[in-house]
RODO-2510 file (C-alpha; in nm, 4 decimals, decimal comma):
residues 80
     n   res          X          Y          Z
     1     x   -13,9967    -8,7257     7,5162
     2     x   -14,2898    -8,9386     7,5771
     3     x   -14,4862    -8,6780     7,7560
     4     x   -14,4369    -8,4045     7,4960
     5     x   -14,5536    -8,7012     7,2713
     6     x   -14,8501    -8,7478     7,4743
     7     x   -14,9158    -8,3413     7,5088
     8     x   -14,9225    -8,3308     7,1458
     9     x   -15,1435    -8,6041     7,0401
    10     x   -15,3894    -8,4949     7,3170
    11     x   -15,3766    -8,1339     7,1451
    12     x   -15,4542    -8,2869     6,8269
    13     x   -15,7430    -8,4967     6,9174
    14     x   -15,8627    -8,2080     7,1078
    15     x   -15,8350    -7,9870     6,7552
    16     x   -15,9815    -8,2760     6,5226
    17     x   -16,2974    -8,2946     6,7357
    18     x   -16,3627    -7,9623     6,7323
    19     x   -16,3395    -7,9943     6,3839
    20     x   -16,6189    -8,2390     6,4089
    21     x   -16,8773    -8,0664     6,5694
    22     x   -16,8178    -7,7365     6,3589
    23     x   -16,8950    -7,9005     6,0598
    24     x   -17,2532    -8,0236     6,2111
    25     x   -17,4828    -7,8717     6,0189
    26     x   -17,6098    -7,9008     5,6656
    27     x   -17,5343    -7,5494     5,5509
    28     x   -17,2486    -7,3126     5,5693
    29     x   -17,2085    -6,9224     5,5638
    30     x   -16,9290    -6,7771     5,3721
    31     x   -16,8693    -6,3996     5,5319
    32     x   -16,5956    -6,1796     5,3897
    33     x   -16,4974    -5,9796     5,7389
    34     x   -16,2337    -5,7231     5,5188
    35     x   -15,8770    -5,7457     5,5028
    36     x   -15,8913    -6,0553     5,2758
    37     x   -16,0399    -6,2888     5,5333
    38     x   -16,3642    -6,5251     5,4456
    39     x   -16,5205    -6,6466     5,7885
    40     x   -16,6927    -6,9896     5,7086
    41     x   -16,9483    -7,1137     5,9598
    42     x   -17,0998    -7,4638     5,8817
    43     x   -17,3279    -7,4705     6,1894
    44     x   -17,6645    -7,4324     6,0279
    45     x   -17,9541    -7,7037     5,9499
    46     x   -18,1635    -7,4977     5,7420
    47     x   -18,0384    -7,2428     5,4522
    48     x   -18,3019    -7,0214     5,5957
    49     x   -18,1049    -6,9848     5,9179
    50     x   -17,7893    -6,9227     5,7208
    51     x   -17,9457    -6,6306     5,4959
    52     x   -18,0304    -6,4750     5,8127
    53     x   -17,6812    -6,4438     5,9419
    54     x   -17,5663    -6,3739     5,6479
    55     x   -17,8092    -6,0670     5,5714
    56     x   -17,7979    -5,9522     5,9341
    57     x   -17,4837    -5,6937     5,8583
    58     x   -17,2089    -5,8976     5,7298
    59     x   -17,2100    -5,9686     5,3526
    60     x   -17,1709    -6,2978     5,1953
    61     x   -17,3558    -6,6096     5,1528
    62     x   -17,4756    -6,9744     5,2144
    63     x   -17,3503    -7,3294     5,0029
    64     x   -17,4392    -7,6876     5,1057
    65     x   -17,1840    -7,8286     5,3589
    66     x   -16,9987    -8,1145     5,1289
    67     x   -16,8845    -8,2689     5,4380
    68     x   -17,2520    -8,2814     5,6212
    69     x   -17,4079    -8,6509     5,6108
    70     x   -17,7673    -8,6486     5,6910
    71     x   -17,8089    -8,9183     5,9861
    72     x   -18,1569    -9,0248     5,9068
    73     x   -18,0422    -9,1142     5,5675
    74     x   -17,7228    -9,3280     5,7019
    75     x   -17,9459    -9,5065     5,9536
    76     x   -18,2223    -9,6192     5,7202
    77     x   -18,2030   -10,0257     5,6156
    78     x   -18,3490   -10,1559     5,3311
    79     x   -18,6504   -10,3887     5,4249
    80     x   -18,5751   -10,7502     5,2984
***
């Protein structure tokens, strides 16, 4: 029981920081590939980059990543 515990959790982790590092970048492509399916790619720093994929064959187009928090702006202290 503990091992399948263990398994699981490990799985998850695994899963969540995936989850991490696809949401990276400060822009996301929306791409309907047919059948009902939207592909969403967040893996781009520039919405220049994104329009590219986007108008390279596949149809669809770019939004802001909500999730994406800018680094330089989380590091920066206010001077006393």
């Amino acid at each position: 029981m503990r091992v399948s515990f263990l398994i699981c959790s490990l799985i998850v982790a695994t899963i969540y920081a995936g989850l991490e590092t696809a949401n990276a970048g400060a822009w996301c492509s929306q791409v309907n590939t047919g059948a009902g399916r939207i592909e969403e790619n967040c893996g781009f720093a520039s919405e220049e980059t994104c329009r590219r994929t986007v108008l390279a064959g596949n149809r669809g187009f770019c939004i802001r990543n909500p999730a994406y928090q800018n680094p330089a702006v989380q590091n920066r202290r206010r001077p006393r």
